[in-house]
C-alpha positions as CSV (number, residue, x, y, z in Angstrom):
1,X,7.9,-2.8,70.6
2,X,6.4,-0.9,67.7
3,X,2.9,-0.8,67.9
4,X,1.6,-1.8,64.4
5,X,4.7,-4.4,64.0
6,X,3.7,-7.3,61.9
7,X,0.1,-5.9,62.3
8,X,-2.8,-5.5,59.3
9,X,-2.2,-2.0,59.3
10,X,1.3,-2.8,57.9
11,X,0.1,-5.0,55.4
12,X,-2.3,-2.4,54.4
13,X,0.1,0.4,54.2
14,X,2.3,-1.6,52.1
15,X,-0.3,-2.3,49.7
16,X,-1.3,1.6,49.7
17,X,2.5,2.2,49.1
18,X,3.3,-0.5,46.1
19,X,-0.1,1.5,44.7
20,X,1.9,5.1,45.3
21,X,4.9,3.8,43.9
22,X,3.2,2.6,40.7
23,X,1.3,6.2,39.9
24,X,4.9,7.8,40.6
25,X,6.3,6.1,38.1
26,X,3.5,6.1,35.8
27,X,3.5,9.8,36.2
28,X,7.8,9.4,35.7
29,X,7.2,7.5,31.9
30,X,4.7,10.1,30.8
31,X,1.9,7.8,31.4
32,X,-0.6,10.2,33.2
33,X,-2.0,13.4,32.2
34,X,-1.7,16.1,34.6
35,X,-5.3,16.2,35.6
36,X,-4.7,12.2,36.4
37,X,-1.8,13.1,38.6
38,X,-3.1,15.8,40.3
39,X,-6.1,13.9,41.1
40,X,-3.5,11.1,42.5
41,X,-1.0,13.6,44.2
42,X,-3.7,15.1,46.1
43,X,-5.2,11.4,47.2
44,X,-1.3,10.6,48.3
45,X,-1.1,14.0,50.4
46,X,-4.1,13.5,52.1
47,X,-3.5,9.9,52.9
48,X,0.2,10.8,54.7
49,X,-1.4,13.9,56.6
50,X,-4.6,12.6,58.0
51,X,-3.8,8.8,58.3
52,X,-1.8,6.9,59.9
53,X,0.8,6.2,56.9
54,X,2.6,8.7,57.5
55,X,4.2,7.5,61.2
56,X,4.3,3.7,59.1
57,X,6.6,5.0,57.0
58,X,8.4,6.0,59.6
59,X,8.9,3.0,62.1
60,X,7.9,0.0,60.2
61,X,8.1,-0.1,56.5
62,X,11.4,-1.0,54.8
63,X,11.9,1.8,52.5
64,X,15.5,0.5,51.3
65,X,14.1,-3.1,50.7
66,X,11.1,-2.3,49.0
67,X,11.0,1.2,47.6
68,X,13.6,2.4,44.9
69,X,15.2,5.7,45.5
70,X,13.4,8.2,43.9
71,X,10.2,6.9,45.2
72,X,11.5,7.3,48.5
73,X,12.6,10.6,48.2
74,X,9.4,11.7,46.6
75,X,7.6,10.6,49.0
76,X,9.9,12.4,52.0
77,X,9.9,15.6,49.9
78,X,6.1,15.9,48.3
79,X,3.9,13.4,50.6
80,X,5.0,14.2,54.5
81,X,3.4,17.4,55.6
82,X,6.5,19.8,57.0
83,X,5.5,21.2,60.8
């Protein structure tokens, strides 16, 4: 069993995600500034490579269900450190 299944830690990251997905498509309709975005970019890349979001993206949140396409591959592209 996955360990944060149907846990608070999902709910949170969901929450932190919808939040994401909103600023990315802010940024998308010309909304931000680029001092705005950079300030968000660099919260998003520090929350997938020092917390645990990055492995909840992973093996418990439905990307397909809940996250639109270019979201998704923003946030595989830009947001989870490469090793």
């Amino acid at each position: 069993m996955i360990k944060y299944a149907n846990s608070p830690e999902v709910a949170y990251a969901y929450d932190i995600l919808f939040t994401f997905a909103h600023v990315f498509h802010m940024r998308k309709r010309k909304v931000l500034s680029d001092n705005e975005w950079t300030g968000w970019l660099r919260w998003m890349k520090s929350a997938f490579e020092q917390g645990t979001i990055k492995d909840l993206w992973k093996t418990n949140i439905d990307m397909e269900k809940w996250f639109d396409p270019d979201f998704q591959n923003f946030v595989e592209k830009e947001l989870i450190p490469r090793v």
